[in-house]
C-alpha positions in Angstrom: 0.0 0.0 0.0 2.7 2.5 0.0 3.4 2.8 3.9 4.4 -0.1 5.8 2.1 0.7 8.9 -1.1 0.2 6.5 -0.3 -3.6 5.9 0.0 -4.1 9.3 -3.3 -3.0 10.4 -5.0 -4.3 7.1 -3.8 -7.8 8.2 -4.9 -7.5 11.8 -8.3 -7.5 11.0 -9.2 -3.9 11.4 -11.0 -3.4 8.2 -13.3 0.0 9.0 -10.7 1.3 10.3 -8.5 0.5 7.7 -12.1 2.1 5.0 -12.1 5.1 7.2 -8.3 5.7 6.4 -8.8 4.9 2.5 -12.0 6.9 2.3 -10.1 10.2 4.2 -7.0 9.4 1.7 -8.5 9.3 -1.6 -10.5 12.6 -0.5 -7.7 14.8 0.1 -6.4 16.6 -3.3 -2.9 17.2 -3.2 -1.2 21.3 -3.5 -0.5 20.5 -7.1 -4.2 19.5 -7.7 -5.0 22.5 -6.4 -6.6 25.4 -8.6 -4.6 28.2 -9.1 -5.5 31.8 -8.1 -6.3 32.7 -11.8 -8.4 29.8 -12.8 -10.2 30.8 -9.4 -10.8 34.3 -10.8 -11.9 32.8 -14.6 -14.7 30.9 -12.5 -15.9 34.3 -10.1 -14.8 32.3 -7.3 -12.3 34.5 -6.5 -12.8 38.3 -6.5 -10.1 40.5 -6.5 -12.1 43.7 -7.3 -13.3 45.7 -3.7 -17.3 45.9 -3.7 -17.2 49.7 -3.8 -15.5 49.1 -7.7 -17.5 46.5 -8.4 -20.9 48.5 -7.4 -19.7 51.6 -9.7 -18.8 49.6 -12.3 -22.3 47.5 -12.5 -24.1 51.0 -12.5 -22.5 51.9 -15.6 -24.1 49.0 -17.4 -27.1 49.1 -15.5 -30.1 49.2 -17.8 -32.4 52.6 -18.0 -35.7 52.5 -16.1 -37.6 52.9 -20.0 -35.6 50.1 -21.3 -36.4 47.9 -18.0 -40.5 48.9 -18.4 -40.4 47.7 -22.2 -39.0 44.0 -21.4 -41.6 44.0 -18.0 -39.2 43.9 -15.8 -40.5 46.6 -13.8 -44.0 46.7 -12.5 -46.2 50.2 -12.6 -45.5 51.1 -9.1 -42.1 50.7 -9.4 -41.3 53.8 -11.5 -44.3 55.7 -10.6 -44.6 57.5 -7.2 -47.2 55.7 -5.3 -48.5 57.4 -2.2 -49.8 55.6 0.8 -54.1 55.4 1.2 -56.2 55.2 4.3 -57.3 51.6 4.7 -61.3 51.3 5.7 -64.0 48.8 5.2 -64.9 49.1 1.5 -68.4 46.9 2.1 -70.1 49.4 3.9 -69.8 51.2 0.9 -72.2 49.6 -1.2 -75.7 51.1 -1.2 -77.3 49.0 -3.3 -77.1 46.3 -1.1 -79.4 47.5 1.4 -82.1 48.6 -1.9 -85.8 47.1 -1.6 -87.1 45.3 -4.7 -89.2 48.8 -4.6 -86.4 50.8 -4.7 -84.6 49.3 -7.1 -87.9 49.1 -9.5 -88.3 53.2 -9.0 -84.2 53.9 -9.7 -84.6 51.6 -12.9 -87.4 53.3 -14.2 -86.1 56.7 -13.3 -82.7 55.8 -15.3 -84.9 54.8 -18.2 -86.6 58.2 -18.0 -83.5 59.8 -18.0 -82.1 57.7 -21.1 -85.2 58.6 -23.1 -84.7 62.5 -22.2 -81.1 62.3 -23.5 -81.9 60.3 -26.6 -84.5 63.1 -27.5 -82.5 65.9 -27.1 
């Protein structure tokens, strides 16, 4: 096996021991193996820019807020101000709920009325 102290306990019968040691051997790379520093930076692993350079230079591409609205990136309320509204109860709000079969025979005839007024003149 290489190293005379692994035949030894091989032999004795230590055999998960002697798995554990293979398994922990074959797993280690060697320096050599190693990537180097540039191959680290072809892959963005390794980042030798600061994040204040990279930030300024990634606003210099960054895409226009027109461009970004044309390919719908960008949702309406994203490039226009929204302002903040007064949550209420919206189902109170809803007259017609509460109308009588009466009431709503009277408004229907009255809106008819008013249709026939404004097709005449």
């Amino acid at each position: 096996f290489g190293c005379p102290g692994l035949t030894e306990i091989f032999v004795s019968g230590n055999l998960e021991f002697f798995q554990k040691l293979i398994l922990v051997f074959s797993s280690h790379r060697r320096l050599s193996q190693r990537p180097t520093t540039e191959e680290l930076e072809q892959r963005n692993i390794l980042k030798r820019m600061s994040p204040l350079s990279r930030s300024h230079l990634h606003s210099l591409v960054r895409p226009t807020v027109a461009e970004l609205v044309a390919r719908r990136i960008l949702r309406f309320n994203e490039y226009v101000e929204v302002t903040e509204a007064k949550d209420y109860d919206r189902r109170a709000d809803k007259p017609w709920t509460k109308l009588t079969p009466a009431d709503k025979v009277s408004r229907s005839s009255l809106l008819l009325l008013l249709y026939i007024v404004h097709a005449v003149l």
